[in-house]
C-alpha positions, -999 to 999 in steps of 0.1 A, spaced: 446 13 -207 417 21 -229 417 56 -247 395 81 -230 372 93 -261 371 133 -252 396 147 -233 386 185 -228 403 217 -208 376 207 -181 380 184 -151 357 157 -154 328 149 -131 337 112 -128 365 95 -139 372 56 -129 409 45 -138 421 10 -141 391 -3 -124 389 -44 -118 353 -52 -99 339 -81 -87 331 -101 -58 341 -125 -34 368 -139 -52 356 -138 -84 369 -108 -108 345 -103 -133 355 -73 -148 389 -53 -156 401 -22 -170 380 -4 -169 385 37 -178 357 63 -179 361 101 -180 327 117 -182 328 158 -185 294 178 -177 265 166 -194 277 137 -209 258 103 -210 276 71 -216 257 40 -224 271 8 -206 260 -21 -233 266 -63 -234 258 -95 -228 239 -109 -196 268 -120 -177 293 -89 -184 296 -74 -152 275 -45 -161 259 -43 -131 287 -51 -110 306 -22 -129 279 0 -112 279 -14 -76 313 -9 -74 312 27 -85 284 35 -62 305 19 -32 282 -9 -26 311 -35 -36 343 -28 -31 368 -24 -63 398 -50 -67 419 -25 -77 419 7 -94 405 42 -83 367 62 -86 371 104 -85 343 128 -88 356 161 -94 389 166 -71 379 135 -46 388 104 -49 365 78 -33 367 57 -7 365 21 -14 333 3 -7 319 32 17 283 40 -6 277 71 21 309 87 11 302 87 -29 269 96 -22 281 126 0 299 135 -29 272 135 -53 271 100 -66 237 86 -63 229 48 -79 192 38 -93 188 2 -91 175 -21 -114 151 -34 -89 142 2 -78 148 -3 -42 111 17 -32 95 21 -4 61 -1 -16 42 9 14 48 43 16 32 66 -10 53 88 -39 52 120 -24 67 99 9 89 86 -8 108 116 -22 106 132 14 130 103 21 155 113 0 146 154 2 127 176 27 126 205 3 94 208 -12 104 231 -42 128 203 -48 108 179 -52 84 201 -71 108 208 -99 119 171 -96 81 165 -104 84 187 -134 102 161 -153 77 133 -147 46 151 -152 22 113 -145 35 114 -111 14 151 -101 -17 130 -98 -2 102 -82 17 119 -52 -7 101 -26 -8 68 -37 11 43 -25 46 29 -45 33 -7 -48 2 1 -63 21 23 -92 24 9 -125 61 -6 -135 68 26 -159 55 51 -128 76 29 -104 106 38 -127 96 75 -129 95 74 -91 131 58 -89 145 83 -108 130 112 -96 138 99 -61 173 103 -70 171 134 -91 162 153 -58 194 147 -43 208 165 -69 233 140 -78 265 152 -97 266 116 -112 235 93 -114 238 57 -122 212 39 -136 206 7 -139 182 -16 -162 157 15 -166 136 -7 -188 135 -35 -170 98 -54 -167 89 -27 -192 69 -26 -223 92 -12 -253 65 19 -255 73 26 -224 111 27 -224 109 51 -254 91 78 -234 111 72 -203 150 70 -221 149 108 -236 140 120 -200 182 112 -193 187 131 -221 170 160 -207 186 156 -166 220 156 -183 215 187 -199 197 204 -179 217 196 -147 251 196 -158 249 158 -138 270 130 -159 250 96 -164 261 66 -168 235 42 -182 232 2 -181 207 -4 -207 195 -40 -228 177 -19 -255 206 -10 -275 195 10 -301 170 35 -274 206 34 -253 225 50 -280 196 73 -291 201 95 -260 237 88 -251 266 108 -260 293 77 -256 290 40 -253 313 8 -240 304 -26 -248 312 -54 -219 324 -83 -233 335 -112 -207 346 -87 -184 364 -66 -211 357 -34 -226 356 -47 -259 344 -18 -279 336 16 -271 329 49 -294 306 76 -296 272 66 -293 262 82 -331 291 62 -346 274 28 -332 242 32 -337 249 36 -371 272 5 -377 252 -24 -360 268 -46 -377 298 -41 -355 283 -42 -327 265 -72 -341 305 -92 -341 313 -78 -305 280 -94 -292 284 -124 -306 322 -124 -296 342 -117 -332 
């Protein structure tokens, strides 16, 4: 079992023990341990091919785990059953966003939330999307699409939010204004994030903790200040050293 990085008085928010995901038949991942306390961001980080995203599904609900056990707060969740987590707080951001094209942005947050001062303090965070509440989600740009996504989940008022591939199909300028906004949720929610992320160095700019997927492994994890600083190291893990 890997060493859990902070272990405070507090319970955490989530905590995955001895997790092993995959599908079908095929395990592509394997002990796996996360304990996130309030606030906290952890950066999920690796190759194509590491079972990053699969790490995610299987937290959310959407696969089921080959063994091991997912807990948010005091309840333990059921395997594979998405509705349950989600009762519980658990709410997953996908990397292909999973909108509703033809419906517009203020629709789509009325999917997920019927209270409108929700949604207006959700807004509050993504300031572009004011002037864009009556325009259909298809005809947003990618970066406004992302906004969307996450703002879609924010109003659930998730205890744990899962993202990821926030920058994917977006221009580098983009992800740099979009990354600090988890920054901000985490600490002004109390929510724990746990991010999936292929720009390393903006990953580790707002996260608190990082693991590094290696062939299904945990092959390196840390806080996210002592990483960024020694690329080198991650560097080796990448390239399997």
């Amino acid at each position: 079992m890997h060493e859990i990085l902070q272990k405070p008085t507090s319970m955490p928010v989530l905590e995955c023990a001895e997790l092993a995901v995959g599908y079908r038949s095929t395990t592509v991942a394997r002990d796996i341990d996360i304990a996130l306390y309030e606030s906290k961001v952890l950066a999920v980080l690796g190759p194509n091919g590491a079972g990053k995203t699969t790490l995610l599904n299987t937290i959310a609900g959407f696969l089921k785990r080959r063994s091991g056990s997912v807990r948010v707060g005091t309840t333990d969740l059921e395997n594979g059953d998405p509705r349950h987590a989600n009762r519980h707080g658990l709410v997953l951001v996908p990397d292909d966003r999973a909108l509703f094209n033809d419906l517009t942005v203020r629709e789509n947050l009325k999917v997920a939330c019927k209270d409108d001062q929700t949604i207006g303090s959700t807004l509050d965070l993504f300031p572009a999307l004011h002037k864009r509440l009556k325009v259909r989600a298809g005809d947003l740009s990618g970066g406004e699409q992302q906004m969307l996504a996450v703002a879609r989940a924010m109003v659930q008022r998730p205890k744990v939010l899962l993202i990821d591939e926030m920058s994917m199909g977006l221009a580098p300028v983009i992800v740099e204004g979009l990354l600090p906004v988890v920054r901000h949720i985490a600490e002004s929610t109390g929510a724990v994030v746990v991010l999936v992320e292929q720009h390393v160095q903006l990953a580790l700019e707002v996260a608190d903790e990082a693991v590094v997927l290696v062939h299904g492994q945990v092959r390196l994890r840390g806080s996210a200040e002592e990483l960024r600083t020694d690329p080198g190291r991650l560097r080796e893990v990448y390239l399997g050293g």
